[in-house]
C-alpha positions as CSV (number, residue, x, y, z in Angstrom):
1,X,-73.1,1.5,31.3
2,X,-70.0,2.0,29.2
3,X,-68.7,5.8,28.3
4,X,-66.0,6.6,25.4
5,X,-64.7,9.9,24.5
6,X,-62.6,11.8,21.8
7,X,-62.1,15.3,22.0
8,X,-59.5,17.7,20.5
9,X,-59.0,21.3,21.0
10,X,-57.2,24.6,19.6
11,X,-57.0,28.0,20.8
12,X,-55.4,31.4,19.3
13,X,-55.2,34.9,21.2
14,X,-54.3,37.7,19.4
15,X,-54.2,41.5,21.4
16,X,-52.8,44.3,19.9
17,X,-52.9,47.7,22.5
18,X,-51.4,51.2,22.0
19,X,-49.2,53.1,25.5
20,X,-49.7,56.6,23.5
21,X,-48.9,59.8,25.0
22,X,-52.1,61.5,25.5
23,X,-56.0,60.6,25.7
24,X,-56.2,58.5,22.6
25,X,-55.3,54.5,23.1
26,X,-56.8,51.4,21.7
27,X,-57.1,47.8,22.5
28,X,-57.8,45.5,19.8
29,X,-57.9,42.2,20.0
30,X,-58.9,38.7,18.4
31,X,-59.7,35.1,19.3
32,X,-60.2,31.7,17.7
33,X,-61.2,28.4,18.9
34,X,-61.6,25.6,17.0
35,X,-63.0,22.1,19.0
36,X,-64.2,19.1,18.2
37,X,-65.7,16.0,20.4
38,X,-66.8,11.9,19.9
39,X,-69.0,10.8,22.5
40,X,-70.3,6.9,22.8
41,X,-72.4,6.4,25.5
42,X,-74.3,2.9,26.5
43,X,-76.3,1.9,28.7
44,X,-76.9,-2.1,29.4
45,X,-79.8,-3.7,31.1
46,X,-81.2,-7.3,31.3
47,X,-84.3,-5.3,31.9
48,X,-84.4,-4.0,28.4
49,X,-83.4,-7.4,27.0
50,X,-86.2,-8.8,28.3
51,X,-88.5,-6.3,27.1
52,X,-87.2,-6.3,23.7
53,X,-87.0,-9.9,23.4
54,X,-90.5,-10.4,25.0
55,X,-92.3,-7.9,22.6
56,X,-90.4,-9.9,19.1
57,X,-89.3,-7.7,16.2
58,X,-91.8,-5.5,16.1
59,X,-91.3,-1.5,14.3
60,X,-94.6,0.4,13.7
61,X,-95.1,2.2,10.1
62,X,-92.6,5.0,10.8
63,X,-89.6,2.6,12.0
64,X,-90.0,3.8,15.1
65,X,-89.9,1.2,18.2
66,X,-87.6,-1.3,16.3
67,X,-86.6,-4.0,19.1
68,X,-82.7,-4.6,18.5
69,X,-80.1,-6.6,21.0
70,X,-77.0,-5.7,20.0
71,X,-75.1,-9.1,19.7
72,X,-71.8,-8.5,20.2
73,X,-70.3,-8.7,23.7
74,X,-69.5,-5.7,25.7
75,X,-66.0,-5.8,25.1
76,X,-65.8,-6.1,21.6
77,X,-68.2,-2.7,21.4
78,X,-67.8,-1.5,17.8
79,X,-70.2,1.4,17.8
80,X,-72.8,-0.4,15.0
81,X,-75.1,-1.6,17.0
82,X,-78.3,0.4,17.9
């Protein structure tokens, strides 16, 4: 299997709190987080080949079960293939 990533992150903190005199404070407060991710995973197997090879381009009505061997080399990966 191969595993690729992206991920970026951001992260505010705002607090605002009273020290008054007395019984009466406050505590008030904010907090934003903004984050985004890629993530490419794939799994290789001669097993599958086989199997998909074996079983020819078949895809049933819905264009579901599609057989598909991805033909470029593993490390020339471009993320098109299925």
């Amino acid at each position: 299997d191969r595993s690729e990533a992206r991920s970026e992150q951001w992260a505010q903190e705002i607090r605002l709190n009273s020290s008054f005199d007395g019984p009466l404070n406050f505590n008030l407060g904010a907090n934003y987080l903004s984050y985004e991710t890629t993530e490419n995973y794939y799994v290789f197997s001669n097993l599958f080949t086989i199997a998909a090879l074996s079983e020819g381009p078949y895809c049933d009505a819905k264009g579901v079960g599609c057989a598909y061997i991805d033909p470029n080399p593993i490390d020339k990966i471009n993320g098109e293939g299925h």
